[in-house]
Residue, then its C-alpha position, 0 to 999 in steps of 0.5 A: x726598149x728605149x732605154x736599153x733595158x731587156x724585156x718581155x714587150x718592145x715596140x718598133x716600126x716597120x722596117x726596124x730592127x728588134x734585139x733579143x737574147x736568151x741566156x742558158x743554164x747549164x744543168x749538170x751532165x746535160x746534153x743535145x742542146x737545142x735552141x728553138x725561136x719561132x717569130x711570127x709573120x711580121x718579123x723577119x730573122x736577120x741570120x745573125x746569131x752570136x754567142x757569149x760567155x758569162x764574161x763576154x767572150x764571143x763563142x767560136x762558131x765551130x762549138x755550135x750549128x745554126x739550123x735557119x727555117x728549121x722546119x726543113x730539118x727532118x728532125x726539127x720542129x716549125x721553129x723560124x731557126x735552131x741553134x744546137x750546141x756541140x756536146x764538148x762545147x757544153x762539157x766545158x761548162x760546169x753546172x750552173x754557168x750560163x751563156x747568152x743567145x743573141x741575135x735580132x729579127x726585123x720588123x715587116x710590113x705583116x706585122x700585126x699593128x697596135x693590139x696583138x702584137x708580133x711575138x717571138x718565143x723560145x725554148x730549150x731541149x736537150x737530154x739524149x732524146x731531147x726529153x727535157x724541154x724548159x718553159x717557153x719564154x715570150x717577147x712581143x714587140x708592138x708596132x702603131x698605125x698613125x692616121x694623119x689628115x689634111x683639111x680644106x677647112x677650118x671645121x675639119x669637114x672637106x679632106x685636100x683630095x690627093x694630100x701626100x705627108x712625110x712625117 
């Protein structure tokens, strides 16, 4: 948000990029893990995944595969982009150690405005068949429309035909 703070709910204008992060926990002797993120229509993923450590440190791309408009993968669901995680990436983790997905989406001009919103969701699978599936987690960004009008008059009766505004 404004602040900087990490939330369920943002809001952005059209054009506007928009932050997210997932962060994951390993379990103990997991494997196959899959990042999935589907965003609405009204964004636009902006391909630039990173992963960190705990402690910050970048992750090597090498330990992990981008799969972008993942619904051309045979083998993957209509996700907007996967991230799979290479099993010895993983095993070098212990239980309970946790690293974060960041990455963003921009705002477009089919966003919906003021009252759904445009949300992005994720979730993780993982287990040899993928049976293992967390929760889905929701963020929803929100845009407003601004009506502006200029009058002829004081009463606010006659509109200036062909006004432009540049707010």
């Amino acid at each position: 948000d404004s602040t900087g703070a990490w939330g369920t709910a943002n809001d952005a204008d059209i054009d506007q990029k928009v932050e997210y992060k997932s962060t994951v926990t390993v379990g103990l002797g997991a494997v196959n893990y899959v990042m999935h993120d589907t965003m609405e229509a009204g964004l636009t993923f902006n391909n630039d995944v990173v992963v960190k450590l705990a402690d910050g440190t970048v992750v090597n791309p090498t330990n992990y595969t981008v799969v972008y408009n993942a619904v051309s993968d045979a083998t993957a669901d209509d996700c907007t982009f996967e991230v799979k995680f290479n099993d010895a990436f993983i095993a070098t983790l212990g239980k309970g150690d946790t690293f974060t997905v960041y990455y963003s989406a921009t705002l477009n001009e089919n966003a919906n405005i003021v009252v759904d919103g445009n949300d992005n969701t994720v979730y993780l699978t993982a287990g040899e068949n993928n049976e293992w599936q967390t929760e889905e987690r929701k963020t929803t960004t929100y845009t407003w429309k601004l009506d502006v009008f200029k009058y002829t008059d004081g009463d606010l009766k006659t509109p200036l035909a062909g006004a432009t505004f540049q707010l």
